[in-house]
C-alpha positions in Angstrom: 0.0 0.0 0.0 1.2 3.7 -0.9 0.9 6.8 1.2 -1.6 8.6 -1.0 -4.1 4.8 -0.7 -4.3 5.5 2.7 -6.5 8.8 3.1 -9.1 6.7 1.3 -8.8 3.9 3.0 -9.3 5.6 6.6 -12.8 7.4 4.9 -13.7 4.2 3.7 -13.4 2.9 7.5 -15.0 5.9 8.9 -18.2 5.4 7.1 -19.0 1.8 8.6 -18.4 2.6 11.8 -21.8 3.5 14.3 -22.4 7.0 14.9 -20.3 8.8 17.5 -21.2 8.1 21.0 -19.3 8.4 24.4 -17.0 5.7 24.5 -16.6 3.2 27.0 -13.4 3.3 29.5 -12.8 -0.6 28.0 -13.2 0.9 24.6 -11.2 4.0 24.8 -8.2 1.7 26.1 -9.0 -0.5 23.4 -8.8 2.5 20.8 -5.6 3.9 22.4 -3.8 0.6 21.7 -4.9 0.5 18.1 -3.7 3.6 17.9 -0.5 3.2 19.1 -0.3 0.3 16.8 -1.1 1.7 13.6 1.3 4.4 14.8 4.1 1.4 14.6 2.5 -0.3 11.9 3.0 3.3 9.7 6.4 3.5 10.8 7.3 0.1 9.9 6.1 0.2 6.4 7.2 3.6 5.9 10.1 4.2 3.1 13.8 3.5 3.3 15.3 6.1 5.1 19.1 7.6 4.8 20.6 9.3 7.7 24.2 11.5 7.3 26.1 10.7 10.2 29.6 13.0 11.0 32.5 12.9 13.0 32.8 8.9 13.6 36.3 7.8 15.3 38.4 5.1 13.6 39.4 2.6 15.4 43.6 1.1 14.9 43.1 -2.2 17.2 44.6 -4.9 15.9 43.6 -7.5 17.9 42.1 -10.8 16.3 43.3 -9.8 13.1 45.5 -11.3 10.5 47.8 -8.2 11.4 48.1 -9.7 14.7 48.6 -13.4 13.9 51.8 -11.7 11.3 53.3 -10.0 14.6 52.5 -6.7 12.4 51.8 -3.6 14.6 51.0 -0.1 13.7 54.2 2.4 13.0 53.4 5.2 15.6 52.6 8.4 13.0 50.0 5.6 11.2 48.6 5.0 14.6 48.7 8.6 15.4 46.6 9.7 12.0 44.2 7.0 12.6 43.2 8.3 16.3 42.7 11.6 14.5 40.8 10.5 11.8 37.1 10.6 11.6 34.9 9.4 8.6 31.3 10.6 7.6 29.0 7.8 6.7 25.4 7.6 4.7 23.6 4.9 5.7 20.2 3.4 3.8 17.9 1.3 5.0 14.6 1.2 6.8 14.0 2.6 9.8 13.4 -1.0 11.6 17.3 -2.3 10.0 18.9 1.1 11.0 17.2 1.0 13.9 18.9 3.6 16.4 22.4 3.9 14.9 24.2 6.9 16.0 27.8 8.2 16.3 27.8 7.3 19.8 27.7 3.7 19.0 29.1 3.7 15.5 32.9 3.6 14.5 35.0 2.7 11.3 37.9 0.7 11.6 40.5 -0.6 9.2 40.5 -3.9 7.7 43.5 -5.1 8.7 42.4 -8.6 7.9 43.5 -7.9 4.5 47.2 -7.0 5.1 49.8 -8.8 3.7 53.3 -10.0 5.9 55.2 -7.4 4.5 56.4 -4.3 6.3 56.0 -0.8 5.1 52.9 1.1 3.8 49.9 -0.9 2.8 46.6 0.7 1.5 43.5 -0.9 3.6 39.6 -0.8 2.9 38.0 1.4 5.9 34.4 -0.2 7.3 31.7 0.7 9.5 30.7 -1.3 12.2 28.9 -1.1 16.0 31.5 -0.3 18.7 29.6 -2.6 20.9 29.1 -5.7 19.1 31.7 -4.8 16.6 29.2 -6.0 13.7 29.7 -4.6 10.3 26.9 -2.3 10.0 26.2 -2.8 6.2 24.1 -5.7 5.0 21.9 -6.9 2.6 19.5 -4.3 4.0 21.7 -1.7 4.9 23.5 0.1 2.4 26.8 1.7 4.0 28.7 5.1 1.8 32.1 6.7 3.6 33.0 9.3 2.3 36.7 7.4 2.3 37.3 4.3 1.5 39.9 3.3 2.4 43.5 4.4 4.1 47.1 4.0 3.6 49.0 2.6 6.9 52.3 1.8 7.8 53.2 -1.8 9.6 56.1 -3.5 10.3 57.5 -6.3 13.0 58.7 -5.2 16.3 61.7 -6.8 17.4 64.9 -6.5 19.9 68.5 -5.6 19.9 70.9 -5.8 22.1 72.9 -1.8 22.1 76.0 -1.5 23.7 76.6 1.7 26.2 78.7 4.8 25.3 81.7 5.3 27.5 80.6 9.1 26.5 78.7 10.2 29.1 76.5 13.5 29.6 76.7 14.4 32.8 75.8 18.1 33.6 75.7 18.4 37.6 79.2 16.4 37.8 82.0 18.6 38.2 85.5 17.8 40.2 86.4 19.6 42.9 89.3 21.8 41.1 91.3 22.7 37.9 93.9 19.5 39.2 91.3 17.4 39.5 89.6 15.7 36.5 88.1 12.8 35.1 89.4 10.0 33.1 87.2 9.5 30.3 88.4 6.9 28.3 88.6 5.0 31.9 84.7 5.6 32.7 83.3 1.9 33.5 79.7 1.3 32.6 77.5 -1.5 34.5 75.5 -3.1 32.2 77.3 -2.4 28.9 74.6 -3.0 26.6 70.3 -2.2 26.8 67.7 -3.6 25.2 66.2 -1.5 22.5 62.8 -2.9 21.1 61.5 -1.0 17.9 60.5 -1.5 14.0 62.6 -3.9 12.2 63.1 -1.8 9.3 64.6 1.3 11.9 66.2 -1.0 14.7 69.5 -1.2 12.3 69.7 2.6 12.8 70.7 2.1 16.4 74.5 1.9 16.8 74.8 2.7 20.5 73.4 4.7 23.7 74.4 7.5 25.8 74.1 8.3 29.3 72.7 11.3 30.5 73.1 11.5 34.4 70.8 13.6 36.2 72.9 13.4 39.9 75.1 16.5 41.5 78.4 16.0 42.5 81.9 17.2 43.5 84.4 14.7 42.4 88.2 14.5 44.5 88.5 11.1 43.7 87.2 8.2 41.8 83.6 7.3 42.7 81.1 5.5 41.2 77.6 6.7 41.2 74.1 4.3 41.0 71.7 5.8 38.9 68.9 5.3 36.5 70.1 7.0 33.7 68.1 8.9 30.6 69.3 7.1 27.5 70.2 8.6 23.8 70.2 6.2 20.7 72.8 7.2 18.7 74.0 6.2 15.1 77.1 4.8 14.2 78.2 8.6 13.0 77.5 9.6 16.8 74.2 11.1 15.6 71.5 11.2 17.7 68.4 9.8 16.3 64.9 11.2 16.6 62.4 9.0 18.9 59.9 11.9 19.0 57.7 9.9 17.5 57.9 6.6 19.6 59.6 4.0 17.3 61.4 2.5 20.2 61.6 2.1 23.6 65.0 1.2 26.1 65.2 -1.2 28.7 66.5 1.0 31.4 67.9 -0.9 34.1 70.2 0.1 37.1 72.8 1.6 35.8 76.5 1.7 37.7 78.9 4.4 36.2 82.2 4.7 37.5 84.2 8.0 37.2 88.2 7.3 37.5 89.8 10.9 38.5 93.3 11.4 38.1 95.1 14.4 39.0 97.5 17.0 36.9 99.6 18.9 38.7 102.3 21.6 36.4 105.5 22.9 38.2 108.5 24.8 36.7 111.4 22.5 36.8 114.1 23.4 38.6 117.4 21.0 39.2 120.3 20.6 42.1 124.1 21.4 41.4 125.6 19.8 44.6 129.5 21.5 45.2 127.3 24.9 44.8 125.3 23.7 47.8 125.8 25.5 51.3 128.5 23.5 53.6 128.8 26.3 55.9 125.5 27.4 57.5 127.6 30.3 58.4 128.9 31.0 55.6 127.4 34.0 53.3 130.1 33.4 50.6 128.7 30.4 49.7 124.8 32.1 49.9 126.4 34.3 46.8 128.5 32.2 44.8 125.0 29.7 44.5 123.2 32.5 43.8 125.4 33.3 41.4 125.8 29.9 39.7 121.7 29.4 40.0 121.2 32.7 38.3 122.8 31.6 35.0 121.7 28.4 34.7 119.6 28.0 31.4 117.1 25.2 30.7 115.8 24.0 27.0 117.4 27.5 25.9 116.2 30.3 28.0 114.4 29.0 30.7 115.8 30.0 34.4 115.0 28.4 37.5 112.5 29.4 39.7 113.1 32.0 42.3 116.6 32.9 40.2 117.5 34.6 37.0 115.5 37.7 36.0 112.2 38.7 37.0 110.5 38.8 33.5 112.5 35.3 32.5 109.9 32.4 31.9 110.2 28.9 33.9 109.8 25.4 32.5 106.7 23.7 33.3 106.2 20.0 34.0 102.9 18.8 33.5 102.8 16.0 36.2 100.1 13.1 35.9 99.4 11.1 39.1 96.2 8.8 39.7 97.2 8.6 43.8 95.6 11.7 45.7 98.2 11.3 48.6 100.9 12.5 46.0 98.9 15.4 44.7 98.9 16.6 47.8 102.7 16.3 48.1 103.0 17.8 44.9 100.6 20.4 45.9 103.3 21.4 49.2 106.2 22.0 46.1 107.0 24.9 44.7 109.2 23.2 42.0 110.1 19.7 40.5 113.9 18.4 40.8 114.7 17.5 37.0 118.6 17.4 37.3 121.4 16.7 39.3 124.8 17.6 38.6 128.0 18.9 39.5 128.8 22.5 38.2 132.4 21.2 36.9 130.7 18.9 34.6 128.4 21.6 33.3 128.0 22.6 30.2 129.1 26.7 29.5 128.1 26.1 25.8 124.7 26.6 24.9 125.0 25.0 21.4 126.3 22.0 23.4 123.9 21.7 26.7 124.1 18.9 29.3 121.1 16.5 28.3 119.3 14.4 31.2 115.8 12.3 30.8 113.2 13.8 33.2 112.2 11.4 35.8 109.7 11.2 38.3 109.6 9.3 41.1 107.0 6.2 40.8 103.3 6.9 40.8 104.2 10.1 39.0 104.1 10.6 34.8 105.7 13.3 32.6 102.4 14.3 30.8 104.5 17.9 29.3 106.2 18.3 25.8 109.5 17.8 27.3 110.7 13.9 28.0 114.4 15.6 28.4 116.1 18.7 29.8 119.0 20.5 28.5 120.6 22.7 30.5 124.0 25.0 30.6 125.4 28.2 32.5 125.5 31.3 30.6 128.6 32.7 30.7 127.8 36.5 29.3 130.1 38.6 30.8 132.5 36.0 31.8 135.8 35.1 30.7 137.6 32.1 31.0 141.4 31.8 32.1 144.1 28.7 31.8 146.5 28.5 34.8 148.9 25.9 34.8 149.9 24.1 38.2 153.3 22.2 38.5 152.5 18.6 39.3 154.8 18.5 42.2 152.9 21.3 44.0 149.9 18.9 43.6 149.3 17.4 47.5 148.2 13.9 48.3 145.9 13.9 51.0 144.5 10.4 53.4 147.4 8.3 52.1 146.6 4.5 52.3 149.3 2.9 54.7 151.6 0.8 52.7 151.7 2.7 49.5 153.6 5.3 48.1 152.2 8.4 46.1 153.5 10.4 43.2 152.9 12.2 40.1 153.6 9.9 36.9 155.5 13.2 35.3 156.6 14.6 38.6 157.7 17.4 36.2 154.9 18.2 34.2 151.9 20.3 34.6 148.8 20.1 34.8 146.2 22.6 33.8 142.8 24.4 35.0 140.4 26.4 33.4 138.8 28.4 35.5 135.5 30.4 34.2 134.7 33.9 36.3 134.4 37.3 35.9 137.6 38.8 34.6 137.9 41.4 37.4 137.5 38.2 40.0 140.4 36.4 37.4 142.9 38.4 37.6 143.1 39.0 41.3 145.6 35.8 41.7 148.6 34.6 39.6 148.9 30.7 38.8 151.0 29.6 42.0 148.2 30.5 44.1 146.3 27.8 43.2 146.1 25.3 45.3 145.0 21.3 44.0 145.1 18.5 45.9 144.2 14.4 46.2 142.1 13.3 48.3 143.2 9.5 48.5 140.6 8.3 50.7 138.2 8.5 47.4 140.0 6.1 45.9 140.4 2.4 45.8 143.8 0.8 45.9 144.3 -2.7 45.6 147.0 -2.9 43.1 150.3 -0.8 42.3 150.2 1.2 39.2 149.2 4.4 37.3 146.0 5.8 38.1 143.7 8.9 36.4 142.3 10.8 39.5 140.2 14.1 39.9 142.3 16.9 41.7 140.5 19.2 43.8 141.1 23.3 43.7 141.1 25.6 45.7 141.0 29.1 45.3 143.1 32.1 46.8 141.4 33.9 49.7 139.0 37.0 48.3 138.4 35.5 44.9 134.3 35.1 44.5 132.5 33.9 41.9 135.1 31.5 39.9 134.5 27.7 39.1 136.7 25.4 37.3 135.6 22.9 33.9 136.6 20.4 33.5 137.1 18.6 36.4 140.8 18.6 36.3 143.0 15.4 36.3 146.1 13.9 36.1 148.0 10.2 36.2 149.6 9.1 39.2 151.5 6.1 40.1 151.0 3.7 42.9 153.6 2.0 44.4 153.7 -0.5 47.5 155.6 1.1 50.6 159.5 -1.3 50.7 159.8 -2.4 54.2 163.8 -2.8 55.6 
C-alpha cells in the first residue's frame, strides 16, 4: 500500500463505523492501543530512510586480526593519523534495520584482515561497524557510503637488539672539585654495557649505540662510582642522535652503575740541584752568593731560568705531572718546583750550542704528561771570561794516604792545567802559584800498584768570589807499594 491509498482507506473505514457516542473506558483503552499500533505499523512500512552521520572515530586495534597473527603492529605516526581521523558515513535502510544507529555507538575501523606479511605502507579498505558488538553495519539491507574508503598505513614487525653503552657520558651536575682534579674519560666503566632497544625492524639497524645522561650532583676529589637510572640517547654509528619523537622505540632501562676514575695533573717549573754549589757552611754567606750566582745563570731548553733565580721577567719550564694517587697530589701540591737534574757545576756545560742532556724522571706513581721527556741545561757565561792557569804537578798534594803505599805524580815534572771560568775582574786577582790542588786518596780504591787517572780538587786564593773550574781537572799518578827494611 502507498501513502496517498491511505487517506481513502481511513474514509472508507470511517463510514462503517456507528455514529459517534461516548466511548466506553474498556473501549477507549482498546482505541488507544490500536492507535499506538497503527502508529508502529505506519512507521514500519514507511520508506527506506538515509541518515548523514559526521565525526565517527576510527578505530587502529589490531587485535584478532591477520595483522596480529603476522606480529604486524602499527608504526606510531599511522597510529597517530588514525586516532585523528574521523569518517562521515550515509547509511540506507529502513528505519526497523537502522534501527537507532548513531555516532555514539558507530565507528569505522581498518580492515586489517587484509594485510599482507610485508612491512612498510599498505593501503587498507575502511568499514563501519557497532563499537559494541563490533558487527559490520552494512548488510543486505543496509546500504553503507564513507566518504573514504579506504587508508594508507604503515606496519612493520617489532623486534629487539641488544645496544651496547657509550663510554661518553652526559653528565651536567658532575663537576671535580678543582682545575687538578679531573676525570678520566676513556677509563669511565659502565655497568651493564649493553640495553635492550625494542623498535620497528626496518629502523632497529639505525641504532649503533646509547648514551648516558646522568641527572645526579656531584663534586668529584676522587674516583667514585655513582648508581643511577640513567636517561638514554640512541645514537648512530656517525654519533648522531636519532629522533624518537615519535615513539619507534623504547629502552630497557635498568640500574645503571657508572664509575668516574679521576686522576690528578699537577704543572711545576722545573728546577734542578748542582751539589759542590750547595751551602757546607750554615755560616757562611760566601757560599749564599756564589750559588746565587751559579743558579742565576743556569739555562734550561734554551732560555728557561730556575724558579726563584734569573730575572724577573724570564719564563720557567713547566712539567705537567700526571698522578692517579691523591696522597701525591697533595705532596706535589706542598712543592713549589720539580727536581729535574742533578749535577756537579764542573761537569756543566758553558756552551749553549752544546747543553748537558738528562731524561726527566719522576719518582713512581708520577708521569711526565709535558712536551718535554728531556732537559738541557748549561750556564750562561755572558760577561764572563775564561782563564788557563797551569799548576806544576809536584805542587799537587796527596791527602788520606793508604798505609803501605807510596804516592807520586807519573811526570813529577809536568803540569797540569785548569780552566777556570769567572768574571775577569774576579780572574785576575791571583797569579797561577796560588792555586792550590790537591788528592784526596781516601776517594780512591787501591788494591793494586800502578798508574792511576784521578780528579784533583782546587782551591781558590782567599777573596776570589764567583770563579768555578771545567773540566774537572786530572792527572796520572803512580802507585807504588811502601819497601819495608
Amino acid at each position: 500500500m502507498q501513502i496517498k491509498q491511505i487517506p481513502g482507506r481511513l474514509r472508507a473505514l470511517l463510514s462503517v463505523l456507528p455514529k459517534p457516542h461516548k466511548p466506553s473506558k474498556e473501549n477507549l483503552i482498546l482505541l488507544i492501543i490500536s492507535l499506538a499500533s497503527a502508529m508502529l505499523l505506519w512507521a514500519y512500512i514507511v520508506p527506506d530512510m538515509t541518515p548523514h552521520i559526521t565525526d565517527i572515530p576510527v578505530s587502529c586495534d589490531l587485535t584478532g586480526t591477520r595483522a596480529e597473527d603476522y606480529a604486524l603492529q602499527l608504526l606510531p605516526e599511522s597510529e597517530a593519523a588514525l586516532r585523528e581521523m574521523t569518517v562521515t558515513a550515509d547509511i540506507e535502510g529502513n528505519r526497523a534495520a537502522i534501527g537507532s544507529l548513531s555516532k555514539k555507538n558507530l565507528e569505522a575501523y581498518v580492515d586489517f584482515d587484509k594485510v599482507s606479511n610485508t612491512p612498510g605502507e599498505q593501503t587498507l579498505e575502511l568499514r563501519l561497524r557497532n563499537k559494541e558488538t563490533h558487527n559490520d553495519i552494512a548488510s543486505d539491507f543496509i546500504k553503507v557510503t564513507l566518504n573514504r574508503k579506504d587508508v594508507t598505513v604503515n606496519l612493520d614487525h617489532y623486534t629487539s637488539k641488544n645496544v651496547p653503552v657509550s663510554k661518553v657520558i652526559e653528565r651536567p651536575n658532575i663537576t671535580t672539585l678543582d682545575s687538578e682534579t679531573l676525570i678520566n674519560e676513556e677509563g669511565i666503566t659502565v655497568d651493564p654495557t649493553t640495553v635492550i632497544v625494542r623498535g620497528p625492524s626496518t629502523k632497529l639497524d639505525q641504532i649503533d649505540h646509547v648514551c648516558l645522561t646522568l641527572s645526579e650532583k656531584a663534586v668529584l676529589s676522587e674516583t667514585k662510582t655513582i648508581e643511577s637510572l640513567a636517561d638514554c640517547t640512541l645514537m648512530s654509528s656517525s654519533d648522531r642522535e636519532i629522533d624518537n619523537s615519535l615513539g619507534y622505540y623504547s629502552v630497557q632501562q635498568p640500574h645503571f652503575s657508572v664509575t668516574f676514575p679521576v686522576y690528578y695533573r699537577i704543572s711545576l717549573p722545573a728546577t734542578g740541584i748542582i751539589p759542590d754549589v750547595e751551602k757546607d757552611d750554615p755560616n757562611s754567606t760566601e757560599d749564599d752568593e756564589f750559588r746565587q750566582f751559579i743558579y742565576d745563570r743556569v739555562r734550561l731548553n734554551g732560555s728557561y731560568t730556575l724558579p726563584g733565580y734569573g730575572d724577573e721577567n724570564a719564563e720557567n719550564l713547566i712539567i705537567t705531572i700526571r698522578t692517579n694517587d691523591r696522597t701525591l697530589k697533595e705532596n706535589l701540591d706542598a712543592k713549589q718546583s720539580i727536581e729535574c737534574f742533578n749535577s756537579r757545576l764542573s761537569e756543566i756545560s758553558i756552551n749553549p750550542q752544546k747543553p748537558i742532556e738528562q731524561e726527566i724522571k719522576l719518582p713512581e706513581g708520577m708521569e711526565n704528561i709535558s712536551e718535554y721527556d728531556k732537559i738541557y741545561f748549561c750556564i750562561d757565561t755572558t760577561g764572563l771570561e775564561t782563564r788557563d792557569c797551569w799548576i806544576k804537578n809536584s805542587d799537587i798534594e796527596f791527602q788520606q794516604k793508604m798505609p803501605g803505599f807510596e804516592y807520586q805524580p807519573d811526570m813529577p815534572g809536568g803540569m797540569t792545567p785548569v780552566t777556570l771560568i769567572g768574571p775577569p775582574e774576579e780572574l785576575s786577582k791571583f797569579n797561577d802559584e796560588d792555586l792550590k790542588l790537591w788528592v784526596d786518596l781516601n776517594t780512591i780504591s787501591t788494591t793494586k800498584t800502578g798508574i792511576k787517572n784521578v780528579s784533583l780538587n782546587v782551591k781558590l786564593p782567599q777573596g776570589v768570589s764567583n770563579v768555578w773550574y771545567m773540566p774537572q781537572p786530572k792527572m796520572d799518578i803512580y802507585i807504588t807499594e811502601t819497601k819495608t827494611t
